[in-house]
OpenMM code with the backbone's topology and positions (N, CA, C; nanometers):
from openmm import Vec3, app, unit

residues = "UNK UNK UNK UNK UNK UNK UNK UNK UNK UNK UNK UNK UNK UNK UNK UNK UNK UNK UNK UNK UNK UNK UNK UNK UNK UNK UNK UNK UNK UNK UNK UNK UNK UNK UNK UNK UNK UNK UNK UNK UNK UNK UNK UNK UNK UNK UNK UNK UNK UNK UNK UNK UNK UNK UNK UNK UNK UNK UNK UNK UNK UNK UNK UNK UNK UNK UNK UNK UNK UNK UNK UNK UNK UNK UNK UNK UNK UNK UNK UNK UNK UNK UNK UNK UNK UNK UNK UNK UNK UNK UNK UNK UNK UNK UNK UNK UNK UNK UNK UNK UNK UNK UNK UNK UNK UNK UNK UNK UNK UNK UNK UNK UNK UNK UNK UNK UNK UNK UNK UNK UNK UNK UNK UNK UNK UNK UNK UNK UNK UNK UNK UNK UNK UNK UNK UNK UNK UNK UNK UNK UNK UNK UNK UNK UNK UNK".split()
positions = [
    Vec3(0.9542, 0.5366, 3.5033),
    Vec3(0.8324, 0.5606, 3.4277),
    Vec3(0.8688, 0.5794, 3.2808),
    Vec3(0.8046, 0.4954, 3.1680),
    Vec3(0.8527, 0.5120, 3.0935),
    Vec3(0.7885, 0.6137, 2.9630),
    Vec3(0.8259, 0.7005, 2.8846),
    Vec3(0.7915, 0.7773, 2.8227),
    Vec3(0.7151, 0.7584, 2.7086),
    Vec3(0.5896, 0.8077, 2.6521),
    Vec3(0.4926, 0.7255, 2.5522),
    Vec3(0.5326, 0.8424, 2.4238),
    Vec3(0.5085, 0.7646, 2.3263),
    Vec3(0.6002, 0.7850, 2.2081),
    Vec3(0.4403, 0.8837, 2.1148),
    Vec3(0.4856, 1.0069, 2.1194),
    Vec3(0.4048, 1.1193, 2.1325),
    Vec3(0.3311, 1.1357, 1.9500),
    Vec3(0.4179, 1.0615, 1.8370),
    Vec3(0.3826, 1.0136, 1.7637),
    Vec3(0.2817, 0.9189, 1.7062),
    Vec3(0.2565, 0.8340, 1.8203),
    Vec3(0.1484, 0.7155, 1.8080),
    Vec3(0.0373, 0.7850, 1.7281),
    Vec3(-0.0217, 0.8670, 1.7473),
    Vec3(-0.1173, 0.9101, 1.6956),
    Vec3(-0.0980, 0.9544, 1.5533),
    Vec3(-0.0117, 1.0030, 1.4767),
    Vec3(0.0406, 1.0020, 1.3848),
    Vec3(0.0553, 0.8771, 1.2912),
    Vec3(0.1200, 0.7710, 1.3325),
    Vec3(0.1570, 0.6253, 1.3106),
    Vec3(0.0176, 0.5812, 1.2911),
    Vec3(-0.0717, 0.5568, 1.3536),
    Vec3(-0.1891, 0.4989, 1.3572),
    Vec3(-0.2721, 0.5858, 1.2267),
    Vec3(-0.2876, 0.7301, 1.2023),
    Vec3(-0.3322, 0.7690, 1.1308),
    Vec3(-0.2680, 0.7238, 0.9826),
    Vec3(-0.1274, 0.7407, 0.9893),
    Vec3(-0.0930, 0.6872, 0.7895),
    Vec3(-0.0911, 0.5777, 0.7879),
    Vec3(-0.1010, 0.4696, 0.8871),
    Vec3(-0.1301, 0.3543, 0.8680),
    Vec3(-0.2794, 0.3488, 0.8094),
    Vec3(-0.3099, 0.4008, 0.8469),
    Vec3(-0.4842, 0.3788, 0.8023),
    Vec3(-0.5082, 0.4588, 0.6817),
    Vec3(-0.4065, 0.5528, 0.6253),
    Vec3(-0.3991, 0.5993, 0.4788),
    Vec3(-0.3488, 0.5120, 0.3659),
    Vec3(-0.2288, 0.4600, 0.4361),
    Vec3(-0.1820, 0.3319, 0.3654),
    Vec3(-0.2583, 0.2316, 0.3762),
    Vec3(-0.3920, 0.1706, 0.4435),
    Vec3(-0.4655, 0.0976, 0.4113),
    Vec3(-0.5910, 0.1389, 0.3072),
    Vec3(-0.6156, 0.2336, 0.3450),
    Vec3(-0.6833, 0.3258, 0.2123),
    Vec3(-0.6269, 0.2771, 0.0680),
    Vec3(-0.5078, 0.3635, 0.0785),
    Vec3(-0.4398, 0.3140, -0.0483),
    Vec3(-0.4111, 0.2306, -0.1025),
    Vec3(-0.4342, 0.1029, -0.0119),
    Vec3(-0.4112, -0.0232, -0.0844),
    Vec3(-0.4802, -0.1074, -0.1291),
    Vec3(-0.6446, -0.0222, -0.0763),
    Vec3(-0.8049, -0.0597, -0.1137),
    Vec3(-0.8135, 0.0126, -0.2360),
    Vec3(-0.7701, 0.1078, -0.2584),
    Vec3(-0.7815, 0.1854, -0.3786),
    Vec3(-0.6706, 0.1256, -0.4900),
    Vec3(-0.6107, 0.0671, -0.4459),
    Vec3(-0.4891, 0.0334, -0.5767),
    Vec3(-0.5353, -0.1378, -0.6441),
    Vec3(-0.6091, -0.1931, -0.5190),
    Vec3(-0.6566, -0.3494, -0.5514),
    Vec3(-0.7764, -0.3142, -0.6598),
    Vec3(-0.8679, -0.1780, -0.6150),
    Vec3(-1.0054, -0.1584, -0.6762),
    Vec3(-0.9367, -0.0996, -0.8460),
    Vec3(-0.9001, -0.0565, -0.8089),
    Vec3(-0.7969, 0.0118, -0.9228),
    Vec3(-0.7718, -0.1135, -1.0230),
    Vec3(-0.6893, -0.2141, -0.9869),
    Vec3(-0.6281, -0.3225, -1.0413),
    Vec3(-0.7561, -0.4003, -1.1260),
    Vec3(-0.8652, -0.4566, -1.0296),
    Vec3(-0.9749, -0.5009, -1.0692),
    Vec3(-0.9902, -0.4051, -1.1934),
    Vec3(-1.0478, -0.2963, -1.1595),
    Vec3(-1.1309, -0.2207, -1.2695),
    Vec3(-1.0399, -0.2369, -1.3750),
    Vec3(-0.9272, -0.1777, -1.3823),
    Vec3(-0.8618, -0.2148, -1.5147),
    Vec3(-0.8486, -0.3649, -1.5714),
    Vec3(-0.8509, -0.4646, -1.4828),
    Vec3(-0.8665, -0.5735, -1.5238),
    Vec3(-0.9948, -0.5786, -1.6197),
    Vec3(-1.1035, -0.5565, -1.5428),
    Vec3(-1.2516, -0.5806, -1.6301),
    Vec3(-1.1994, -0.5114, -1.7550),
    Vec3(-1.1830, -0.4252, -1.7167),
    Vec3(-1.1554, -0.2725, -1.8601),
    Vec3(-1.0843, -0.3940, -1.9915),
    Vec3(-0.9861, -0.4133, -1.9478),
    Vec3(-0.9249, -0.4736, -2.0399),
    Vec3(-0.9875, -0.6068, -2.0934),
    Vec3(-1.0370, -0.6988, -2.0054),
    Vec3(-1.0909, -0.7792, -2.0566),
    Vec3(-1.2763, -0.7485, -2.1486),
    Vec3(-1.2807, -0.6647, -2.1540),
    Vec3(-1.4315, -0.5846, -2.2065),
    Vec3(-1.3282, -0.5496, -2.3258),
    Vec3(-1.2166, -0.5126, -2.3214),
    Vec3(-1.1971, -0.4582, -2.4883),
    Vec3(-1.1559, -0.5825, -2.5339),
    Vec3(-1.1476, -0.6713, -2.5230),
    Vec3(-1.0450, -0.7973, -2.5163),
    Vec3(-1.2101, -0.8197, -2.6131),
    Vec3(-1.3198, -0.8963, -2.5265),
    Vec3(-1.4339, -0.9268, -2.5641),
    Vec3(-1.4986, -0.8264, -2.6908),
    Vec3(-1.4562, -0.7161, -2.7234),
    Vec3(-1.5129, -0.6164, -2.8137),
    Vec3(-1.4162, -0.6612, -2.9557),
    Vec3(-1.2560, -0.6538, -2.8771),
    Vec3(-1.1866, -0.7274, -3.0340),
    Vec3(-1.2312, -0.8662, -3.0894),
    Vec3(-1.2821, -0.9846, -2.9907),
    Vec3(-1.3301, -1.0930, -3.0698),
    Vec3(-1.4548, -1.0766, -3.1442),
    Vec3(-1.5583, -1.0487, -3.0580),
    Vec3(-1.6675, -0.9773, -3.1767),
    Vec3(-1.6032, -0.8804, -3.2850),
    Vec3(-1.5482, -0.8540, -3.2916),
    Vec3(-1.5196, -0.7274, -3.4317),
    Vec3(-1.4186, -0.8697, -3.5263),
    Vec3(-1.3750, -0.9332, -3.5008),
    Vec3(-1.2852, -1.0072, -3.5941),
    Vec3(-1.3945, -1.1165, -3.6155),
    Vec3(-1.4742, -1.1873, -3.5152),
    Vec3(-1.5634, -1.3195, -3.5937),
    Vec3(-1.6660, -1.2426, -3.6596),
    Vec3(-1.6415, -1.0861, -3.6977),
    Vec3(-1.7615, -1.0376, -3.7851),
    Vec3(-1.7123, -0.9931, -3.8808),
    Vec3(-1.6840, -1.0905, -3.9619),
    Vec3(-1.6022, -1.0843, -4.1176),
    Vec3(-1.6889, -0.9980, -4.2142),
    Vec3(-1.5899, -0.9263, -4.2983),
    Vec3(-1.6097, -0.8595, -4.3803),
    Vec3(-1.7264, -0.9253, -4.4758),
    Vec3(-1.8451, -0.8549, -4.5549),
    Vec3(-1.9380, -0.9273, -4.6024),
    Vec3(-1.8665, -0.9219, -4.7462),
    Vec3(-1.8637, -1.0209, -4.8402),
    Vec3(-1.8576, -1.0279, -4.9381),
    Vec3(-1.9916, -1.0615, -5.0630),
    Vec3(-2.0788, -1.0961, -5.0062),
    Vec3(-2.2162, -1.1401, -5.0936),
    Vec3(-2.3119, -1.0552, -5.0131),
    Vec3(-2.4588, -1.0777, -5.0869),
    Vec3(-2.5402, -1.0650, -5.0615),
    Vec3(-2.6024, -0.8766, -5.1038),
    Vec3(-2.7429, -0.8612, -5.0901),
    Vec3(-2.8006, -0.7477, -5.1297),
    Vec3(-2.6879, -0.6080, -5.1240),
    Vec3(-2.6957, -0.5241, -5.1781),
    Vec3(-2.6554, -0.3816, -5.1121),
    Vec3(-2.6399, -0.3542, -4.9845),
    Vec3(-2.7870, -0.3831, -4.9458),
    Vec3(-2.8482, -0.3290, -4.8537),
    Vec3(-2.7859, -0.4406, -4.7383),
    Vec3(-2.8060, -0.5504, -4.6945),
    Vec3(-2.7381, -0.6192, -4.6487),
    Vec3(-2.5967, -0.6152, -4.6453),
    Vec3(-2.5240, -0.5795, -4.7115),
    Vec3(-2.3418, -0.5416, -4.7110),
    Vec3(-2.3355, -0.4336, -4.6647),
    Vec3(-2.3895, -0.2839, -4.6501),
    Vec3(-2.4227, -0.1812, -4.5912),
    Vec3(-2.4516, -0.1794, -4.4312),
    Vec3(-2.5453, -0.2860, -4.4382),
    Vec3(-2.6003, -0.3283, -4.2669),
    Vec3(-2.4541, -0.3509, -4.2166),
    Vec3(-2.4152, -0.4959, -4.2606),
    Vec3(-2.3275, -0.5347, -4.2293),
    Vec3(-2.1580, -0.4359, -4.1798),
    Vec3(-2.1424, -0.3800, -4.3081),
    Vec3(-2.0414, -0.2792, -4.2564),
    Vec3(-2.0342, -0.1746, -4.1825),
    Vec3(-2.2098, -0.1358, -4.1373),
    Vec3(-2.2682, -0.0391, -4.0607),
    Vec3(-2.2415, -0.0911, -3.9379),
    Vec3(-2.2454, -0.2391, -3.8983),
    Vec3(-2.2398, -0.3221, -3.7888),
    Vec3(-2.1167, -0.3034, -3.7253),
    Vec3(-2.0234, -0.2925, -3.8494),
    Vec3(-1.8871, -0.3623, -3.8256),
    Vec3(-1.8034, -0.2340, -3.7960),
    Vec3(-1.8841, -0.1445, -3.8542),
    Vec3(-1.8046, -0.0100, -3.7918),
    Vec3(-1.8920, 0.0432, -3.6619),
    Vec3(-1.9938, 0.0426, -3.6072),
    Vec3(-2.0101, 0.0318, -3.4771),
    Vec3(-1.9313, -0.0552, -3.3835),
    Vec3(-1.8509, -0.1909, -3.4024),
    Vec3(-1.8202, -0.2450, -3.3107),
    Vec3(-1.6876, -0.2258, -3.2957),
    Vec3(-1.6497, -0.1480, -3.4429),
    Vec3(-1.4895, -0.0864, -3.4681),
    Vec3(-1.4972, 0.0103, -3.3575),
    Vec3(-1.5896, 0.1299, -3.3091),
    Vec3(-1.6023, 0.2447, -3.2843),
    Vec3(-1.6411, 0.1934, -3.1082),
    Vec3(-1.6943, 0.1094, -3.0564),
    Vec3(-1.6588, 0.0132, -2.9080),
    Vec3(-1.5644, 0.0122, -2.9215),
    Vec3(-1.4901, -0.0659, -3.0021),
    Vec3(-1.3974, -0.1609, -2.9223),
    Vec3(-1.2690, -0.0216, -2.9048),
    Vec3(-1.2688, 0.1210, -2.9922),
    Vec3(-1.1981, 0.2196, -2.9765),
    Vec3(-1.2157, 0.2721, -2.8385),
    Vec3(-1.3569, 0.2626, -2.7773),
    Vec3(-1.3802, 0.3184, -2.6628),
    Vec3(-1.3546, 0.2490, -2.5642),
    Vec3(-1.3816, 0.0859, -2.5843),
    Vec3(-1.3592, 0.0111, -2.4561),
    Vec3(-1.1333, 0.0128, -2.4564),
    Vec3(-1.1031, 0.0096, -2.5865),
    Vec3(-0.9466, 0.0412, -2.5476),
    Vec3(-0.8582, 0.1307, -2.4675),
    Vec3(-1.0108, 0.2706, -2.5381),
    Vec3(-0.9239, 0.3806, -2.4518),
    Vec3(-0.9720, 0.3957, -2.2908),
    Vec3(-1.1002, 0.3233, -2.2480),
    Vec3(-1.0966, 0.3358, -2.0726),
    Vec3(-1.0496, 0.2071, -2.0415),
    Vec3(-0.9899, 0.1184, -2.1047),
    Vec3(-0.8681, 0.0078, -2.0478),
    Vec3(-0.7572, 0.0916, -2.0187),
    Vec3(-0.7218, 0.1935, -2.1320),
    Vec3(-0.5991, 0.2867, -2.0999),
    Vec3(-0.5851, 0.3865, -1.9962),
    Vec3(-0.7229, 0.4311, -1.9788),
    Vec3(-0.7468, 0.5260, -1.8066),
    Vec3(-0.7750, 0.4134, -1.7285),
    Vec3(-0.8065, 0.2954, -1.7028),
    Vec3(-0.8284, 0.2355, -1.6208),
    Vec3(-0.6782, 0.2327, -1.5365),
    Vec3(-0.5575, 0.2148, -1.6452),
    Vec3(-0.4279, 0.1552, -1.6716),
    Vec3(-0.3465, 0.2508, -1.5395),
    Vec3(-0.3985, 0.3664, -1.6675),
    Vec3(-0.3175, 0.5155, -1.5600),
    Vec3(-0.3511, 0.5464, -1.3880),
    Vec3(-0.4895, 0.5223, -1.4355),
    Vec3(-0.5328, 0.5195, -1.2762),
    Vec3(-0.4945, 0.4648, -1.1990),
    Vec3(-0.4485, 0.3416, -1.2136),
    Vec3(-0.3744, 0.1900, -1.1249),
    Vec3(-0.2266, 0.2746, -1.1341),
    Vec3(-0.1807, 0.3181, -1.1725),
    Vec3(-0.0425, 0.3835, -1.1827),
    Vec3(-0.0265, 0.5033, -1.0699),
    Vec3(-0.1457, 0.5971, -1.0856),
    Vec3(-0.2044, 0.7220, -0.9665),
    Vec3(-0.1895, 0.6477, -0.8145),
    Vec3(-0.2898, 0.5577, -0.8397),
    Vec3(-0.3003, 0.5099, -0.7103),
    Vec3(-0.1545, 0.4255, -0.6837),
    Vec3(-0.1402, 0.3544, -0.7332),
    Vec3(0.0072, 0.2524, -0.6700),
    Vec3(0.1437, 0.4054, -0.6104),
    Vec3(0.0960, 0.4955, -0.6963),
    Vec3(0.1930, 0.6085, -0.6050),
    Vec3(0.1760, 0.6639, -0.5341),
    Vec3(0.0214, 0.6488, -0.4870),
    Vec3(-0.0260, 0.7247, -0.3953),
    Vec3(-0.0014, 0.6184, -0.2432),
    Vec3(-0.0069, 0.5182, -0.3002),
    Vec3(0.0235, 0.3687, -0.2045),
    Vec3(0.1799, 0.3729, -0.1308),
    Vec3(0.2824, 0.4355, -0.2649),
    Vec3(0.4128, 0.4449, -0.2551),
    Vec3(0.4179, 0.5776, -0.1241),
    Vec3(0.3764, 0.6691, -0.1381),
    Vec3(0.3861, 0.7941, -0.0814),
    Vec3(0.3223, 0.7776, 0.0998),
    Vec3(0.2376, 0.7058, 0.0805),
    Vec3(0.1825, 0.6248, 0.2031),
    Vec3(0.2653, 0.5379, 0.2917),
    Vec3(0.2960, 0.4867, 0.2506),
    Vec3(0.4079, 0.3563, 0.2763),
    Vec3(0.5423, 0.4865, 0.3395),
    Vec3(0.5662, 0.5496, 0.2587),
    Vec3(0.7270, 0.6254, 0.2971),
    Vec3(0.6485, 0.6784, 0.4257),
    Vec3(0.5580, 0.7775, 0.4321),
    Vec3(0.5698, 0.8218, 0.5513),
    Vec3(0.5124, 0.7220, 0.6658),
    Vec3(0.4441, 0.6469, 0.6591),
    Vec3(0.4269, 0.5893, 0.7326),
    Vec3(0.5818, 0.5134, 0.7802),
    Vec3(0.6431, 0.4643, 0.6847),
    Vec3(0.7534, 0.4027, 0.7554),
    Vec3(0.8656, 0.5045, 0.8021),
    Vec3(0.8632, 0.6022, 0.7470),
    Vec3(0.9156, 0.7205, 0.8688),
    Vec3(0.9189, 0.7527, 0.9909),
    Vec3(0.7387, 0.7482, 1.0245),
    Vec3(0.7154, 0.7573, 1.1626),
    Vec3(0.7254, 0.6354, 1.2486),
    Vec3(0.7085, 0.4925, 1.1258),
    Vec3(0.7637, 0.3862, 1.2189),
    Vec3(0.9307, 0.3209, 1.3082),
    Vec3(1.0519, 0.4734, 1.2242),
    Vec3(1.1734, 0.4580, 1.2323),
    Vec3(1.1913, 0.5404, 1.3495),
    Vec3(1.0650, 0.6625, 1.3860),
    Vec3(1.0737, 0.7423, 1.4886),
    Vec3(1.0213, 0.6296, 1.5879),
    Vec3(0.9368, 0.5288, 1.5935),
    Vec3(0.9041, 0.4658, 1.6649),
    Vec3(1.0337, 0.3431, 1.7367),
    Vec3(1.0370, 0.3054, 1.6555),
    Vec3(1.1553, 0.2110, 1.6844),
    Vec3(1.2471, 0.2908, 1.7196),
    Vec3(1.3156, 0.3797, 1.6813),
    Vec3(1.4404, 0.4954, 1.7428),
    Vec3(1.3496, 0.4851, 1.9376),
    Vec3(1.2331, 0.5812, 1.9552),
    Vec3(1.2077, 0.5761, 2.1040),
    Vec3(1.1960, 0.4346, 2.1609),
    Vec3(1.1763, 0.3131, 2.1101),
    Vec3(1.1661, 0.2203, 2.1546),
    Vec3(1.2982, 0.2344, 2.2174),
    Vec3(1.3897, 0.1578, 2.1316),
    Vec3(1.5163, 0.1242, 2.1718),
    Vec3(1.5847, 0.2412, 2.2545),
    Vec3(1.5637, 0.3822, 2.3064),
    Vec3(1.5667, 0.4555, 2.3750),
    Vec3(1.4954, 0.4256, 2.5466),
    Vec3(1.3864, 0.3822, 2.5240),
    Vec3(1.3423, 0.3458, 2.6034),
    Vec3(1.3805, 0.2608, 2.7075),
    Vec3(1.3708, 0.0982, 2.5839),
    Vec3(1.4502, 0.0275, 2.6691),
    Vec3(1.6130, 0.0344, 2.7255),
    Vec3(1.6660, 0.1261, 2.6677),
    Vec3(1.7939, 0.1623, 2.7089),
    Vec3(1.8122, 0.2651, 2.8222),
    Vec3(1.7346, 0.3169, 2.8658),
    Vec3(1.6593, 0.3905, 2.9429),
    Vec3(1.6242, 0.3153, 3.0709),
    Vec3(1.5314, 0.1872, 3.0500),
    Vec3(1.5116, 0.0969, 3.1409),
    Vec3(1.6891, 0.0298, 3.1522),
    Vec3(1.7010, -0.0254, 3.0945),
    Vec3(1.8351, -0.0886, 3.1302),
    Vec3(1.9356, -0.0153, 3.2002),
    Vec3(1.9920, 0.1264, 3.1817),
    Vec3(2.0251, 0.2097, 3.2367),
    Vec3(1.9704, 0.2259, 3.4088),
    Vec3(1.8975, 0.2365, 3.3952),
    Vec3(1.8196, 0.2377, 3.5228),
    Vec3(1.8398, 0.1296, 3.6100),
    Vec3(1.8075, -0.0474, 3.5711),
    Vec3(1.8462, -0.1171, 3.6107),
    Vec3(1.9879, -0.1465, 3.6667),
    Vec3(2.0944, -0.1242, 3.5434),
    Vec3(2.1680, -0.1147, 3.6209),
    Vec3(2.2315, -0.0340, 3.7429),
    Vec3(2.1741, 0.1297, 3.7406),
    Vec3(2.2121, 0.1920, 3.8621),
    Vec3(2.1756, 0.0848, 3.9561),
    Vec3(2.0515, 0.0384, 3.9943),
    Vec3(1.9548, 0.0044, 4.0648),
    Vec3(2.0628, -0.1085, 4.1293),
    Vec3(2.1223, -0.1723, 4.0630),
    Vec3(2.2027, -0.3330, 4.0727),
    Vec3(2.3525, -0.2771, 4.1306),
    Vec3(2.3837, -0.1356, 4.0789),
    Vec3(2.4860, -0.0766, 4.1398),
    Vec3(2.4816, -0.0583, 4.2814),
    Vec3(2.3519, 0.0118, 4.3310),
    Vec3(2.3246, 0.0393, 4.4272),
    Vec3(2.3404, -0.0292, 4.4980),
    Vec3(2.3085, -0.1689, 4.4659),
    Vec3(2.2477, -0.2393, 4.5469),
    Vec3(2.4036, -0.3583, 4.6463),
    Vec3(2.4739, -0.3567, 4.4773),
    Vec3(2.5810, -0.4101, 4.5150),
    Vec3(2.6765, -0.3148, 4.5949),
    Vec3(2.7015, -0.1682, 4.5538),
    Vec3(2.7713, -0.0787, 4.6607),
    Vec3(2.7483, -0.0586, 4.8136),
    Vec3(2.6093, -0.1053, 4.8624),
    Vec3(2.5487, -0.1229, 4.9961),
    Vec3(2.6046, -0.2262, 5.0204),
    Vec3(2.5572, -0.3370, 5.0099),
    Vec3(2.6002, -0.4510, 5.0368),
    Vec3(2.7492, -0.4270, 5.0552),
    Vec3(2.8668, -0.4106, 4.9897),
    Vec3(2.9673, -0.3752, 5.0128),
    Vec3(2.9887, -0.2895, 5.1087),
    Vec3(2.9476, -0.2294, 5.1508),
    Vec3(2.9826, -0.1022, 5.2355),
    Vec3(2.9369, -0.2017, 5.3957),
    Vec3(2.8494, -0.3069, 5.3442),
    Vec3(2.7789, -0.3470, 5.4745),
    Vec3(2.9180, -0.4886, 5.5567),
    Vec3(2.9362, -0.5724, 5.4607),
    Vec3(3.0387, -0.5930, 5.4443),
    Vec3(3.1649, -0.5479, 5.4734),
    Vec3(3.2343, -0.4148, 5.4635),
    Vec3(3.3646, -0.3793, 5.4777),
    Vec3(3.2732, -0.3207, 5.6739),
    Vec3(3.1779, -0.2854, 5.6410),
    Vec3(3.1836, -0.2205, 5.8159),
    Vec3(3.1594, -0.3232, 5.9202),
    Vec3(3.1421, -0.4984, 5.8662),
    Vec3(3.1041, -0.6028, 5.9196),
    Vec3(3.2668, -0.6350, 5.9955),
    Vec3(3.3414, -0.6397, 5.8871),
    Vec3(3.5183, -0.6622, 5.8885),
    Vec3(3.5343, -0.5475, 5.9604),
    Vec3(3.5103, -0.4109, 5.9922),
    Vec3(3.5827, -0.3626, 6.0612),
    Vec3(3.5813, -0.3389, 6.1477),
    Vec3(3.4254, -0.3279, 6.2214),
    Vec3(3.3520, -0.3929, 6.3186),
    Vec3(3.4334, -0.4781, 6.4222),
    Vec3(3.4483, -0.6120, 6.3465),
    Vec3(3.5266, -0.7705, 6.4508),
    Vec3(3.6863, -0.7301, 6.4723),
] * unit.nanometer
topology = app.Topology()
chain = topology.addChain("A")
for resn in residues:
    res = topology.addResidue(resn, chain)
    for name in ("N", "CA", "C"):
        topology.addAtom(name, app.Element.getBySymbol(name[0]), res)
């Protein structure tokens, strides 16, 4: 009878943390992707909106009023590209930390495996011992028998 590996339940649970974590590190990845590409899109608007050189006061005023609003985005969309960044960093270690124990309990797994079957094999061979020591015995009392 062979012995069930009392861990399983364990194994099955950080496996399913480490799949967590690897939903969280892809969502992670995305978001900073957008992140970055949103500041990406905030620096081309701020550069094809050239400095005004002509026109009213009041119009060069607008204009630099414009141009420092999109200065003052594109500061904000940089800095949640930069938490987007860190966050993908949180999570990929939280992915890392997942992964170790899980493959811990998968080394306890494989350790009872190969116990197991060594266990069965063990067994087998008594079994083949047995079987051949009868037979022998049946044999020598056949010969001594005649």
């Amino acid at each position: 009878m062979s012995r069930r590996f009392r861990l399983a339940a364990v194994l099955r649970a950080w496996q399913a943390q480490e799949d967590v974590a690897k939903g969280r590190v892809v969502r992670a990845r995305r978001e900073a992707a957008e992140a970055s590409a949103r500041a990406r899109g905030r620096q081309g608007d701020l550069a094809a909106r050239g400095v005004p050189t002509e026109g009213t006061a009041r119009a060069v005023v607008a204009a630099l009023s414009a141009r420092q609003s999109l200065g003052a985005a594109l500061t904000a969309a940089l800095k949640v590209a930069q938490e987007a960044q860190e966050q993908t960093g949180v999570r990929v270690e939280e992915l890392t930390t997942a992964a170790q124990r899980r493959r811990g309990v998968e080394k306890l797994a494989d350790r009872h495996a190969a116990e197991e079957r060594h266990r069965h094999l063990r067994a087998d061979q008594h079994a083949n011992d047995e079987l051949a020591g009868s037979d022998g015995a049946r044999t020598s009392a056949r010969e001594v028998g005649q």
